[in-house]
DRENBA-642416 format. One record per residue (C-alpha): residue in one letter; x, y, z. Coordinates in steps of 0.1 Angstrom, whole numbers. Example, Ala and Ser with C-alpha at 12.3 -4.5 7.8 and 13.67 -1.06 7.14 Angstrom:
% residues 2
<node resn="a" px="123" py="-45" pz="78"/>
<node resn="s" px="137" py="-11" pz="71"/>
//
This chain:
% residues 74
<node resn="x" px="941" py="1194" pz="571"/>
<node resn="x" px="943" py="1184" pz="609"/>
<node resn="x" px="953" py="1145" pz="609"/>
<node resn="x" px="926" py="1123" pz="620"/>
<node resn="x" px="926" py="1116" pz="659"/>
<node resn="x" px="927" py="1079" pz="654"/>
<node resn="x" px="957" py="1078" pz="631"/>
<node resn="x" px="976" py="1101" pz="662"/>
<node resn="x" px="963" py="1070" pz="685"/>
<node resn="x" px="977" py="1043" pz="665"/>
<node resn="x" px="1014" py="1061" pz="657"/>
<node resn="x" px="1011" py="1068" pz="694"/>
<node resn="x" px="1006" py="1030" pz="703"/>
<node resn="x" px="1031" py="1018" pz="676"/>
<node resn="x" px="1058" py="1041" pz="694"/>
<node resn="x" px="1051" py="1034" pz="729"/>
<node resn="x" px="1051" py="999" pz="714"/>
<node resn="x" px="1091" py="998" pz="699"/>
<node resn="x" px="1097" py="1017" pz="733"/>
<node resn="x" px="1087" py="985" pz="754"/>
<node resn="x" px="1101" py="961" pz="732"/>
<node resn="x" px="1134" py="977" pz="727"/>
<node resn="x" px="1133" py="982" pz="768"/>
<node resn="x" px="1133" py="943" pz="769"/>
<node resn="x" px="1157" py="939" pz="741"/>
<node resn="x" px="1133" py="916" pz="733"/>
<node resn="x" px="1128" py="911" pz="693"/>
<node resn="x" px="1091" py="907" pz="677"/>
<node resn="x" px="1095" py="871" pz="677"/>
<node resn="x" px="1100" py="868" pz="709"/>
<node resn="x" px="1073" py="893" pz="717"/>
<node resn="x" px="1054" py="872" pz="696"/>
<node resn="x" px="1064" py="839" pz="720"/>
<node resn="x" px="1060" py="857" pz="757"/>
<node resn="x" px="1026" py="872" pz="748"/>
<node resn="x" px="1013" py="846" pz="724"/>
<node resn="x" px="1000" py="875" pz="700"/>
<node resn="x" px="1010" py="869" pz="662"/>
<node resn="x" px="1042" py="886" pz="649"/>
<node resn="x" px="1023" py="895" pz="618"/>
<node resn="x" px="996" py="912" pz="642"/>
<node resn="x" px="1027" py="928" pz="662"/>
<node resn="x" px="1044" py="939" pz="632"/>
<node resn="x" px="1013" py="956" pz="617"/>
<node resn="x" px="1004" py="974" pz="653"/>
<node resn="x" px="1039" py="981" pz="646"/>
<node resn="x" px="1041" py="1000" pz="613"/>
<node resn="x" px="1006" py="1017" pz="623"/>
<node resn="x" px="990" py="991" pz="600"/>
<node resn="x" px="962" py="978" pz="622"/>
<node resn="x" px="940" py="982" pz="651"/>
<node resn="x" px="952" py="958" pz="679"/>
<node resn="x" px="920" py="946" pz="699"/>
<node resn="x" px="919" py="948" pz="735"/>
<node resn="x" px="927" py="912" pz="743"/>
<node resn="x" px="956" py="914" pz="726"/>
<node resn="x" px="968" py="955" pz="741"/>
<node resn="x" px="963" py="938" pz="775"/>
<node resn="x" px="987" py="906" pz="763"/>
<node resn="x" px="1013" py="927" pz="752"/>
<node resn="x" px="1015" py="952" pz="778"/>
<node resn="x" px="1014" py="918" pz="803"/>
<node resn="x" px="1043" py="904" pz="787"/>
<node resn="x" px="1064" py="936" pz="782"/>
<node resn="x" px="1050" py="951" pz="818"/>
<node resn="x" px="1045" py="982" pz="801"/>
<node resn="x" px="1011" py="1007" pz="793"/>
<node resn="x" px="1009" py="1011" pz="756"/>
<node resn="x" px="974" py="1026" pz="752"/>
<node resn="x" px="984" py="1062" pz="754"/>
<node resn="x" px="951" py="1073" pz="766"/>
<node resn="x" px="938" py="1112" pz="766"/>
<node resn="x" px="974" py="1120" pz="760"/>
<node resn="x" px="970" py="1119" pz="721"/>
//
């Protein structure tokens, strides 16, 4: 059975993800403090355990000046 597109988007977020973080050296908490998103919410997005909204994509990808959503790619 082919794996459902959306489930290839969100392991493809949560890599690009740990990418940008551990480019910063940055942990989650203080991901959590420069973009003001949750570390629950970061964790999850993390471990491929939820959705991120937009709002917060675009605060994460400010605060670790990086492009997470990995577009037509996936």
């Amino acid at each position: 059975m082919e794996e459902h597109h959306g489930a290839r988007v969100a392991q493809a977020l949560a890599l690009k993800l740990r990418a940008a973080i551990d480019r910063k050296g940055w942990t989650v908490a203080e991901l959590s403090r420069n973009s003001g998103v949750a570390r629950y919410t970061i964790s999850k997005a993390l471990n491929g355990e939820a959705w991120p909204d937009l709002l917060t994509i675009a605060n994460l990808e400010k605060a670790l000046e990086a492009d997470l959503w990995p577009g037509r790619e996936v």
